[in-house]
C-alpha positions in Angstrom: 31.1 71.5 -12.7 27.4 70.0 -11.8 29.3 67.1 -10.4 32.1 69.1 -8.5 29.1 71.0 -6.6 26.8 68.0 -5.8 30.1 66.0 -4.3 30.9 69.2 -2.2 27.3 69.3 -1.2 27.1 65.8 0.1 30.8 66.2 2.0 29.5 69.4 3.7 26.0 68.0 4.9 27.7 64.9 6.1 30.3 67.2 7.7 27.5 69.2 9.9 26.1 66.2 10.9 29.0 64.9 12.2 30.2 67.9 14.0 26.5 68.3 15.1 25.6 64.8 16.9 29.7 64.4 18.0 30.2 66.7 20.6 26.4 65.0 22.1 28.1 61.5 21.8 31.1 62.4 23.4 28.4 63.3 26.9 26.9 59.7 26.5 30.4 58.3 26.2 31.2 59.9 29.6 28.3 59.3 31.5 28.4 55.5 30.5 32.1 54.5 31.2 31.6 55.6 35.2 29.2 52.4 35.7 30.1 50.0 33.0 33.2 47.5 32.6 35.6 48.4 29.8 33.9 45.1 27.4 30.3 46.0 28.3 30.7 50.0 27.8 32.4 49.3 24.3 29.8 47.0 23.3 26.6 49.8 24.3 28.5 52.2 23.3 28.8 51.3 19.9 25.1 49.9 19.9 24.2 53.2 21.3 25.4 55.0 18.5 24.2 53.1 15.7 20.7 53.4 17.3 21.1 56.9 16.9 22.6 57.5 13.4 19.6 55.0 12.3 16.8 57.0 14.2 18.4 60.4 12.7 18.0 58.9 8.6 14.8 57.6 9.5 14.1 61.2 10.7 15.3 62.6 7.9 13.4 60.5 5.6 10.5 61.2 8.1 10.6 64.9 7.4 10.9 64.5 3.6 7.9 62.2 3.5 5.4 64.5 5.0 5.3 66.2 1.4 3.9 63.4 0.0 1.9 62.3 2.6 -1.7 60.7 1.6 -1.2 61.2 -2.1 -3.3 58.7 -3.6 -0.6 57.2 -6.4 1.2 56.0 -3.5 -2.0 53.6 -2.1 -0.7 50.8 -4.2 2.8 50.5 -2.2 1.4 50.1 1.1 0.3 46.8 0.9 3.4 45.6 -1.1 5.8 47.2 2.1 3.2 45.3 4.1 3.9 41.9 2.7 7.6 42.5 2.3 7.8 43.0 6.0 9.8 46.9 5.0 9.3 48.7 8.1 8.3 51.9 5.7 5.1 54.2 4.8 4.4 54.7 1.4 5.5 58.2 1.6 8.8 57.5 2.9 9.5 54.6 0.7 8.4 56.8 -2.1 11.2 59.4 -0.8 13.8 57.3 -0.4 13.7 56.4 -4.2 14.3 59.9 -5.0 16.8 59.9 -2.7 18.6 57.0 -5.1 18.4 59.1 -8.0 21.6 61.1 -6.7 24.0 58.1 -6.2 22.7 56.7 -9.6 23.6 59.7 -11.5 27.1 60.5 -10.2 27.8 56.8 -10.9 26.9 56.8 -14.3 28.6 60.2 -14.8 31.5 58.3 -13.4 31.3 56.1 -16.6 31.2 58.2 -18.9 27.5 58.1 -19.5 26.1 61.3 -21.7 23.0 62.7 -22.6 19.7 60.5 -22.7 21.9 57.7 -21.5 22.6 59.6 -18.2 19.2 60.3 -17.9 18.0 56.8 -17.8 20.8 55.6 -15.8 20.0 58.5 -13.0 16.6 57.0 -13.4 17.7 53.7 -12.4 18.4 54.6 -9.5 14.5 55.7 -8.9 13.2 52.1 -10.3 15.6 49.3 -8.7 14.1 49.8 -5.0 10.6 48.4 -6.3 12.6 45.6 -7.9 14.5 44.8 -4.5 10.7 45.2 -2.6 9.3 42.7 -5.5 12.3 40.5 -4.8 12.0 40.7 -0.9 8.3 40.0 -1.0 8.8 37.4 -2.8 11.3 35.6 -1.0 9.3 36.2 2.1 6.5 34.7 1.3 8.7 31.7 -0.1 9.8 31.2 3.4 5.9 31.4 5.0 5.5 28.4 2.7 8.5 26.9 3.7 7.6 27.5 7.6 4.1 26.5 7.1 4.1 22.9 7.2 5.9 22.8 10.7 3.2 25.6 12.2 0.4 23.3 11.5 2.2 20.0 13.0 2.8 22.7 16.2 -0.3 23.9 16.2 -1.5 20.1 16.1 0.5 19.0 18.8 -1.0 21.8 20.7 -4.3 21.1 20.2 -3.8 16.9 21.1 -1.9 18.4 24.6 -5.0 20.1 25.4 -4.4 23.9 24.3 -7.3 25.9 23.1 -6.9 27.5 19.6 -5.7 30.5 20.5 -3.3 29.4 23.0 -2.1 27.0 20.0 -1.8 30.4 17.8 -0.1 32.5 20.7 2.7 29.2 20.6 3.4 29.9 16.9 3.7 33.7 17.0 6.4 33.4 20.4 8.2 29.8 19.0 8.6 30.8 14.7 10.9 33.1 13.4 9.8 35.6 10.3 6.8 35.4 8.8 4.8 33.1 10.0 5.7 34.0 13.8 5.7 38.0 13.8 2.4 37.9 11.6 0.2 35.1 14.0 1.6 37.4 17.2 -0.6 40.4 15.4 -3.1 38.3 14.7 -3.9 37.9 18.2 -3.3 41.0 19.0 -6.0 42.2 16.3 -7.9 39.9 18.0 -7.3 40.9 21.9 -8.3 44.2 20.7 -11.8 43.6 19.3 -11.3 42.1 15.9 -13.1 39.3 15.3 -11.7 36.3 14.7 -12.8 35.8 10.8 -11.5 39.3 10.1 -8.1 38.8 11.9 -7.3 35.5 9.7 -8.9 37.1 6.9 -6.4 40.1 7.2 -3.4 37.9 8.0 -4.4 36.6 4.4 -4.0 40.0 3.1 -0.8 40.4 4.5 0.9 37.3 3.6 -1.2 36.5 0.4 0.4 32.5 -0.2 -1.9 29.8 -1.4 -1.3 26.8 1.3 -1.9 29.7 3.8 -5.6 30.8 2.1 -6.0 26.7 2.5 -5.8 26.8 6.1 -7.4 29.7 6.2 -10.5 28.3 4.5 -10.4 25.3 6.7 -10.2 27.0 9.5 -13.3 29.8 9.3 -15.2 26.4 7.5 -14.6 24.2 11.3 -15.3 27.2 13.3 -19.0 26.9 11.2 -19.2 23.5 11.2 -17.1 21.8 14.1 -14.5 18.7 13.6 -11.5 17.7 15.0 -8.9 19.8 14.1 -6.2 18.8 15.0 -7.2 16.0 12.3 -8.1 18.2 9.9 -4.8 20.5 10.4 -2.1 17.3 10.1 -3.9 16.0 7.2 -2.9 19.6 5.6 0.3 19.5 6.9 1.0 16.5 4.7 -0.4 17.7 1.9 1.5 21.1 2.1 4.6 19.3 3.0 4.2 16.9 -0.1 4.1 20.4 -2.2 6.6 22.1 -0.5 9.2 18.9 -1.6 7.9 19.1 -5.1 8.5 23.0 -5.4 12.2 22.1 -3.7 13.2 19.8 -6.2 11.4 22.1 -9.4 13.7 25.0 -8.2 17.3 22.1 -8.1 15.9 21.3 -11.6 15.4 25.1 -12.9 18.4 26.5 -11.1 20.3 26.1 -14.0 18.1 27.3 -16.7 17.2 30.7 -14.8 21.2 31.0 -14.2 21.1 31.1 -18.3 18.9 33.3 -18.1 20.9 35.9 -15.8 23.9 35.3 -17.7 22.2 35.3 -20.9 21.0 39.0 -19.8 23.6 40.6 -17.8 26.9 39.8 -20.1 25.8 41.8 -23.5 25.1 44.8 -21.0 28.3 44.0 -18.6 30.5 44.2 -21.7 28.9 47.5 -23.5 29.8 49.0 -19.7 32.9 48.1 -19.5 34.0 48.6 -23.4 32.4 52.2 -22.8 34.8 52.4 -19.8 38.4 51.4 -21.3 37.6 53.2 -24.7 35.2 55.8 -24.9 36.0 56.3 -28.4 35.7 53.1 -29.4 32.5 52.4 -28.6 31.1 55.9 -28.6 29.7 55.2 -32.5 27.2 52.8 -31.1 25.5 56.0 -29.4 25.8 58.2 -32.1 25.1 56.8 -35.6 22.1 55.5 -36.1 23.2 51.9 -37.5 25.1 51.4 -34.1 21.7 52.6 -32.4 20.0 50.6 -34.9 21.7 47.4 -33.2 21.4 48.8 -29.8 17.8 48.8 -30.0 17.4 45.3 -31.8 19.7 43.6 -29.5 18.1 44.9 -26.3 14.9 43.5 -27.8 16.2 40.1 -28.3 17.5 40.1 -25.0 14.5 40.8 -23.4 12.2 38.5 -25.5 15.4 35.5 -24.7 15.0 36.5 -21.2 11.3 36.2 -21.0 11.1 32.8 -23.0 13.3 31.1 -20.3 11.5 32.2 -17.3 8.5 30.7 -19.4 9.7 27.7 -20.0 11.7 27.3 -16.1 8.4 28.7 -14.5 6.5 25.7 -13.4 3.1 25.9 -11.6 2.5 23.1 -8.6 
């Protein structure tokens, strides 16, 4: 019944909305097709409403947030959406978990899930957006490393052809794509504002926190102190970046298939209980309800775990 009433819920609000922003899109429609061609109107038109149904959710989440706004147990996230590159506050990020619980417990209802079960499964739904954000932060800061060694050859070049630093700096954040160009362009901004210019590296630091980056960093604020040429100084760090760069490419060919193990290894014992749970409920419904087959639930979650953990050990190499 609880299921019936939340579907009819969702249908309705989506229902209002529709009926709501319709009749409005229908006006821009008009007004558009009496001074566009029949290819370019389609093409804004479309763009035109997409721009609008993503500015209404971002409302939305907008007005949901406000409740939560400057709570201190959501401090932590800001800097993790900084480095991810999420275009979110805390507060809104923290909303749009909750907003995941729903979807996770319908689906789980869907298979059959009952009782504690359910209730960890809805829960889900709250915990995988910080594992996508982990994931997302991770992968961009892979690519800042990846991007790195051909900034510092640019920025070189630069230099040699007579730019001044900061000219040099401006060329990375117009010429590179995501990270490493968005994250210099506010760098100069910072610093076109006031900031120094120690404080706008040192923050670009903070948001994309990567190792080879810190390097440069260093060597930077170090020849501002103490002069040098460094255009030397930044090609002789583009080698030695680049060198790592190769060795961390051919570590990940080397690990790929020991971390596929691993997924495998972690995903199939749970897969399986999913889908067994699916085709016979009452087959597998003893595993959930006497305690020898809750017994082996909880042992062989464990051992999954501790196998999964021992291979990203032993496939995790530092360079």
């Amino acid at each position: 019944m609880f299921l019936m009433l939340l579907i009819l819920f969702t249908f309705l609000f989506f229902l209002i909305f529709q009926l709501m922003y319709r009749k409005q899109s229908r006006k821009y429609e008009e007004r558009i097709k009496k001074y566009l061609p029949r290819e370019q109107e389609q093409i804004i038109v479309t763009a035109n409403l997409k721009a609008k149904n993503s500015r209404f959710e971002k409302k939305l989440i907008s007005s949901l947030a406000k409740s939560f706004q400057g709570r201190a147990f959501l401090k932590k996230w800001e800097r993790n959406l900084e480095q991810a590159g999420v275009p979110l506050k805390p507060e809104e990020f923290f909303v749009l978990r909750l907003l995941m619980i729903a979807p996770a417990f319908v689906f789980s209802f869907i298979l059959g899930f009952k009782g504690i079960l359910l209730v960890f499964a809805a829960l889900s739904g709250f915990i995988l957006p910080t594992f996508y954000l982990k994931r997302k932060k991770r992968m961009r800061l892979a690519r800042c490393a990846t991007q790195l060694p051909q900034t510092l050859s640019t920025m070189a070049t630069s230099l040699k052809a007579g730019f001044s630093f900061m000219q040099a700096m401006q060329l990375i954040g117009k010429e590179m794509s995501d990270p490493i160009g968005p994250e210099f362009k506010r760098t100069i901004k910072e610093i076109n504002y006031g900031v120094s210019v120690e404080e706008a590296l040192e923050n670009l630091l903070r948001r994309v926190p990567n190792t080879d980056l810190e390097m440069v960093v260093t060597a930077l604020l170090v020849q501002r102190t103490t002069g040098g040429n460094l255009a030397e100084i930044l090609e002789t760090m583009k080698d030695t970046i680049q060198e790592r760069v190769k060795i961390k490419e051919e570590l990940k060919a080397l690990t790929s298939q020991g971390k596929l193990s691993a997924l495998v290894i972690t995903l199939l014992p749970v897969i399986l209980a999913v889908i067994l749970n699916f085709m016979n409920p009452e087959f597998f419904q003893p595993m959930f309800s006497h305690p020898l087959g809750l017994a082996f639930l909880f042992v062989g979650g464990l051992l999954i775990v501790t196998g999964w953990l021992m291979i990203q050990k032993i496939v995790k190499v530092e360079v």
